[in-house]
C-alpha positions in Angstrom: -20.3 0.9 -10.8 -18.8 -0.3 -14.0 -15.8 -2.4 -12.9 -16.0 -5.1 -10.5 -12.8 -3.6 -8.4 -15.3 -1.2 -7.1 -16.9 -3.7 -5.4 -14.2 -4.8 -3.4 -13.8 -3.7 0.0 -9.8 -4.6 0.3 -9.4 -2.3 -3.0 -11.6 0.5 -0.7 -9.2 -0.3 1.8 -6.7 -0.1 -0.2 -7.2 3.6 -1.0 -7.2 4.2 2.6 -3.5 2.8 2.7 -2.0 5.3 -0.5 -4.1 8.4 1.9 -1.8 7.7 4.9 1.2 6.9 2.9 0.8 9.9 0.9 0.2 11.8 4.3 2.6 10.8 6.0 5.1 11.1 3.1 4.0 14.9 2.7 5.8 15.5 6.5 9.2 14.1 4.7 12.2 16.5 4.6 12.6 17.6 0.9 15.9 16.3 0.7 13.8 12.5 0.5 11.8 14.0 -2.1 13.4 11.8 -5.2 14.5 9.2 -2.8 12.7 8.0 0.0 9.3 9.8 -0.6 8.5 9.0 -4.2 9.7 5.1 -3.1 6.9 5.3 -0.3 4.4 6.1 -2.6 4.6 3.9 -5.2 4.0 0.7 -3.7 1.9 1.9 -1.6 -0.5 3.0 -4.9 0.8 -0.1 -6.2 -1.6 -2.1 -3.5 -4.9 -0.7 -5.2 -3.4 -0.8 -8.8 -2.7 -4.9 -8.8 -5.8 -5.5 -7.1 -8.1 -3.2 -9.7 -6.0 -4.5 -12.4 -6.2 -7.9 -11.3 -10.2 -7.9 -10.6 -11.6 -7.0 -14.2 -11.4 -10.0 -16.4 -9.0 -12.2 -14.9 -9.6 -15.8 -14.1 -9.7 -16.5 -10.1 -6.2 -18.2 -10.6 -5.1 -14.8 -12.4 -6.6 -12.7 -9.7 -4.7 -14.0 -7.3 -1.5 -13.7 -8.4 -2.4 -9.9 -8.8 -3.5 -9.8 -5.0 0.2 -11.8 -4.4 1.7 -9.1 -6.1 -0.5 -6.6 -4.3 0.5 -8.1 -0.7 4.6 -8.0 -1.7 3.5 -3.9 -2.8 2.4 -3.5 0.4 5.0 -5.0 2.2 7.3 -3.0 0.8 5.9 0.0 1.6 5.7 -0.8 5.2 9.8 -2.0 4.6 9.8 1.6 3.2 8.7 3.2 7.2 11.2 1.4 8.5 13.6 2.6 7.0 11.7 6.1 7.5 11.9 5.4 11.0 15.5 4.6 11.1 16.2 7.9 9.6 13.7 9.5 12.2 11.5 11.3 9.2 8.7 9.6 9.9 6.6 10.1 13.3 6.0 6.9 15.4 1.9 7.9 15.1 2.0 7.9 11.4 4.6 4.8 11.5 2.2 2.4 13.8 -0.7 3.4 11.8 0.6 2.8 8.1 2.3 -0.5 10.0 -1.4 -1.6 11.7 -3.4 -0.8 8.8 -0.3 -2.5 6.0 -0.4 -5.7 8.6 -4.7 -5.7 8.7 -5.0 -5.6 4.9 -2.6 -8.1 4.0 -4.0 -10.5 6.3 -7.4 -9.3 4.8 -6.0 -10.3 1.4 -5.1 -13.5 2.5 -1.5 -13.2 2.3 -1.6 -14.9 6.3 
């Protein structure tokens, strides 16, 4: 592998995270198409983005603050189901499992 991100098991798991967003933002009504779904997804993606961008020739001190921005991505997202959940378009399943897996990963990155 040629870039030291690929390495990383909380990028890996961070790939997981944008699947179940994505998923679970695929069941949204298409009325939440430009609002709600396309916000979902991008910090969600955001998550792996700062922490490949931040890997790859970056000082440790540079790193992370990529992996700080990173953890505010992917508390976002999970700010996102909530509000998901308060307009009941997202399931309680998919909602406890992008919550669980947002809440392992950050503490994972060290955000705890």
């Amino acid at each position: 592998m040629a870039f030291k991100f690929e390495n990383l098991e909380v990028w890996k798991d961070s790939l997981e995270l944008t699947g179940m967003v994505h998923e679970a933002a695929s069941k949204f009504p298409k009325a939440e198409s430009f609002v709600l779904t396309s916000q979902i997804k991008r910090p969600a993606d955001s998550v792996a983005l700062n922490i490949a961008e931040g890997s790859t020739g970056q000082s440790n001190p540079e790193f992370r603050k990529f992996l700080g921005y990173a953890i505010r991505s992917g508390v976002e997202a999970v700010a996102c189901i909530y509000v998901a959940r308060w307009r009941n378009i997202i399931s309680n399943k998919d909602f406890k499992m992008i919550y669980n897996y947002s809440d392992n990963l950050i503490t994972y990155s060290g955000a705890s």
